[in-house]
N, C-alpha and C positions, 0 to 999 in steps of 0.2 A: 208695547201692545201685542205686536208679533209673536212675542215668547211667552206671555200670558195666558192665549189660549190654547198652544202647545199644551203649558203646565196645567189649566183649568180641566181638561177633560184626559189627562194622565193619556197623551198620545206617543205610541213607542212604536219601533220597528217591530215589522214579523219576520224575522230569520230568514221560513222556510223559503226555497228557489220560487223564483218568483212562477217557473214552468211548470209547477204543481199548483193545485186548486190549494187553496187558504184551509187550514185547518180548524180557524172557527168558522163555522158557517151554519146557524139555527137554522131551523127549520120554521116554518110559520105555526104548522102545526104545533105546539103544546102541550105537555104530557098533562093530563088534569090532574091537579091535586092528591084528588080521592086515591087515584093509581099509584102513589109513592105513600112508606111507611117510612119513618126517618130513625126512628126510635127503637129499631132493633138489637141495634148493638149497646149503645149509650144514649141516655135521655138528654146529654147535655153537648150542643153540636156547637163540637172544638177539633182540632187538629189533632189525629193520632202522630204520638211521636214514632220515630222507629225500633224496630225493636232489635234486641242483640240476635246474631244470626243461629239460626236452629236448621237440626237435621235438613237437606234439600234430597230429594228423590236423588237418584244417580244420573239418571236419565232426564234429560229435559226433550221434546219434539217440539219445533218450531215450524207452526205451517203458514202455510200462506198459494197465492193462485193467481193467475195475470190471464187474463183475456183482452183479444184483441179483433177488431173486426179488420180482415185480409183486404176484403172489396165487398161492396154493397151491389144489389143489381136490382132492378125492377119489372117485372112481369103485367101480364096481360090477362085477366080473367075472360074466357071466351065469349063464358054468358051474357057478361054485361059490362063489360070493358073498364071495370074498376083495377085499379093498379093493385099489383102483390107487392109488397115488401119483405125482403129477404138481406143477407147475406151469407160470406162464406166468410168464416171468424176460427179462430185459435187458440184453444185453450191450455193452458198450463198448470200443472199441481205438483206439489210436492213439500220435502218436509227437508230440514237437517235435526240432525240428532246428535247432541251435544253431552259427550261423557265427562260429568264431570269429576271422577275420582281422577279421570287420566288425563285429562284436561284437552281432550280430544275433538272435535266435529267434523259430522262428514255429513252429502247429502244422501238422502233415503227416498227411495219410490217417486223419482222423478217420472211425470207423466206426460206427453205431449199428446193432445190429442185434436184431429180437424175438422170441423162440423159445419152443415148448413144448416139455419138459422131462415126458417120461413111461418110467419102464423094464419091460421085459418085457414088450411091448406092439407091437399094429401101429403103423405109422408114422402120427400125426394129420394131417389135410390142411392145407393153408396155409389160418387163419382169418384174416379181418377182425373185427375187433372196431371199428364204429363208435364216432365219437364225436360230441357234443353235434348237435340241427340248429343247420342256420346254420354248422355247422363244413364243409372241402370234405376232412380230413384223416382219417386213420381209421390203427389201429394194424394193423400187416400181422405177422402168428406166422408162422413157421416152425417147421422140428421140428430139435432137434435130439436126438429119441430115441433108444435104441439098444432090442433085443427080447432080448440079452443080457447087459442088465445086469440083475442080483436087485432087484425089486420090494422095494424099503424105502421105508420117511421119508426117507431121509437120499440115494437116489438123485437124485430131482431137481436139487438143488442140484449133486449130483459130476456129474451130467450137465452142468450149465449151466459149470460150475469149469473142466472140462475142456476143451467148446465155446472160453470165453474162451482158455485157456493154449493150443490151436492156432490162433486165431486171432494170438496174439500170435506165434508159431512165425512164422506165414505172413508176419507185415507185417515182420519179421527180415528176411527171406528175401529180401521185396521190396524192402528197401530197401538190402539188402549186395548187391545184382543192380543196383541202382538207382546205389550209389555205393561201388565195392570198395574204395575207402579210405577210407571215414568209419569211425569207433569206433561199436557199437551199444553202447550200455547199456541194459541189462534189469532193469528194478523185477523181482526176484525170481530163485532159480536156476535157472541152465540147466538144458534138458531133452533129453532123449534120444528117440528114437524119431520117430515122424511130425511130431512140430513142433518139431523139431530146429533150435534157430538156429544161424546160419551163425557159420564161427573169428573173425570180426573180432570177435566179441559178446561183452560182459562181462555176467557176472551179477554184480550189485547184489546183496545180503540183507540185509536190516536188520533184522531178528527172530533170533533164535536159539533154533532149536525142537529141534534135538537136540548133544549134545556130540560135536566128532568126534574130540578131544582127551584122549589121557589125565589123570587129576588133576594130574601132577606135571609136563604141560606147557603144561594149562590155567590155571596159575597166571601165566604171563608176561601175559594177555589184561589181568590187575587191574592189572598194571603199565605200559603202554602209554602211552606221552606221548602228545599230540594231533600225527599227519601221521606216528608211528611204526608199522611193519607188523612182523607174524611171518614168521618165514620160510616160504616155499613149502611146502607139503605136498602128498601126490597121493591120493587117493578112487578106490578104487575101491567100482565099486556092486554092486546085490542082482546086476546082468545086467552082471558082470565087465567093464561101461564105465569108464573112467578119465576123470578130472579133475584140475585141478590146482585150489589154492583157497590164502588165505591171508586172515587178518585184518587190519583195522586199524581203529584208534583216527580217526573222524574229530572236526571242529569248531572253535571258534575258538583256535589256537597262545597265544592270551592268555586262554584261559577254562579252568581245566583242571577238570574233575569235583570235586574235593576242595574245591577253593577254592567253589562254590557250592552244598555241601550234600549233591549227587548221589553216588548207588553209583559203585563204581569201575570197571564194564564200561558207564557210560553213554558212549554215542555208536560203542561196537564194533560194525564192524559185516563182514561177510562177503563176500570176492569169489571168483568161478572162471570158468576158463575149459576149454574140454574137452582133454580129454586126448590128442587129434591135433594140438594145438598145441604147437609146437617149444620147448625149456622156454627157449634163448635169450630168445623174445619175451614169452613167457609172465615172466622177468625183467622184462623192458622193459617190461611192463606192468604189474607188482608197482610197480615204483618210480616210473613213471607216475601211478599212483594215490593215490602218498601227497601229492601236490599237490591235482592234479586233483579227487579227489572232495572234497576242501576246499573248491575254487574255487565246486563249488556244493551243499556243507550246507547247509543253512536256520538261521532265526535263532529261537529262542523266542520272540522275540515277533509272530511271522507263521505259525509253526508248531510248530502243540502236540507235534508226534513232532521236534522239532528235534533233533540235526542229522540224525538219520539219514537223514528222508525229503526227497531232494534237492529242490532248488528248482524245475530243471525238471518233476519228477513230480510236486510238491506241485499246480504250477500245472494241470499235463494232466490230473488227477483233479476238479479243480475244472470244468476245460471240460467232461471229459467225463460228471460230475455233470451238467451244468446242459443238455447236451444229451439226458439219457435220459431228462428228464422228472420231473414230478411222481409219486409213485409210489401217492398218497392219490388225485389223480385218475384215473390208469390203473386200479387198484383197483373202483373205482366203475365206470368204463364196462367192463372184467370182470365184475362181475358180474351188470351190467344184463344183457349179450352173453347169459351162462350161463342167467340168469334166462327171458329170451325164448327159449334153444335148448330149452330143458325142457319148453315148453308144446306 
């Protein structure tokens, strides 16, 4: 009876470390209907096989961004005694850049940057917050507040969230300006508006946070070979932008989810690109991908979100961990800082 309903509702492990949030995870919201075209590429919605490997840019940029909030602190509006919410938080950007005739990567335009994070509020002034004597280094804030965002708990952070995702916009920008024929790849979906990355840019998604598929075509996602894709679909958004997007099953062509236990949307994961891009290429780039982002899934035993979270971002999140600092010691010389501005 016990292994019945196991079998009755196909229940399997999720890989990923248990210390990461879940990789499915819907959203309630639902993309309506009307806003997905399915029929763009092919009228008849089946499995794209993969295709034999063709020319690849030389140049791949692999980006991605970590933000962190340092310490949180709360404030006193004089007027009327309602609390400020704020924090002091840490942002991280950068890329690697992967040659691939020479079969090379290094990282590019690593950025560390420290900002406070307050809404509905005058702008704070550039603090120093010292550190230990004996030390010649000291942490430098900046703001990056806005006086029109609503005063919540939960502002700080969407400040700091937001700060990182136009920074990431910007180092798109500089390096499709940098090299107009490299591939940009973006940990995360493209965005619209001021930190807009530029047409050569693919978004990466490796979570799946909302369905943009009906049931009876989200069904093809559990049947998915490893290096197989859905066909093109197009997105349009809340602000009538278009996209074009499509899935695929990544990771190792010898290891398929079934065979080791795992759900049947392990390792699906999500690409687009915008919707001024010509669907010819936006093709060329569907089937591009069913190699390519193979070429670098990660392995289970080097990473816990294996395969999703590619090998180059795996590594760039680790630099750019290790460059933002201990956040137990920042913590501390915060609130020494806060301590002595009090008195």
């Amino acid at each position: 009876m016990s292994r019945e309903f196991w079998q009755n509702y196909n229940l399997r492990l999720e890989p990923w470390g248990i210390e990461f949030a879940a990789p499915i995870r819907w959203d309630a919201d639902a993309t309506s209907p009307e806003a997905i075209e399915l029929s763009v590429e092919q009228t008849e919605w089946v499995a794209c096989e993969p295709r034999l490997k063709a020319p690849t840019p030389r140049s791949l940029y692999f980006i991605d961004g970590r933000r962190r909030l340092d310490a949180r602190f709360l404030g006193r509006q004089p007027e009327n005694n309602e609390p400020i919410y704020g924090a002091f938080a840490t942002i991280a950007v950068g890329a690697v850049q992967v040659d691939r005739a020479q079969n090379q990567a290094r990282y590019e335009h690593l950025k560390i940057e420290r900002t406070i994070a307050i809404a509905n509020l005058q702008q704070p002034p550039i603090t120093e917050v010292p550190c230990p004597l004996g030390s010649s280094n000291s942490l430098l804030y900046t703001s990056c507040s806005n006086s029109a965002v609503e005063n919540t708990p939960q502002a700080p952070l969407n400040l700091v969230q937001d700060a990182m995702l136009t920074a990431e916009g910007q180092l798109a920008r500089q390096l499709s300006d940098q090299c107009s024929t490299a591939l940009i790849i973006q940990d995360g979906p493209l965005r619209y508006g001021p930190r807009q990355t530029p047409e050569n840019a693919l978004g990466y998604v490796k979570t799946m946070g909302k369905q943009y598929l009906p049931p009876d075509k989200f069904g093809l996602l559990w049947d998915l070979s490893v290096g197989q894709r859905t066909p093109i679909f197009r997105i349009k958004t809340q602000t009538n932008k278009e996209q074009w997007s499509w899935y695929l099953r990544s990771g190792s062509p010898e290891l398929q989810p079934q065979q080791l236990g795992y759900h049947e949307l392990h390792g699906v994961v999500r690409l687009d690109m915008y919707g001024s891009v010509p669907l010819e290429k936006v093709k060329a780039m569907a089937d591009l991908s069913t190699w390519l982002i193979l070429d670098y899934a990660s392995q289970p035993t080097r990473d816990p979100r294996a395969p999703q979270n590619l090998t180059p971002i795996g590594a760039l999140e680790k630099e750019l961990g290790r460059r933002m600092g201990d956040r137990t010691l920042i913590a501390r010389r915060i609130q020494q800082f806060l301590n002595l501005s009090a008195v």
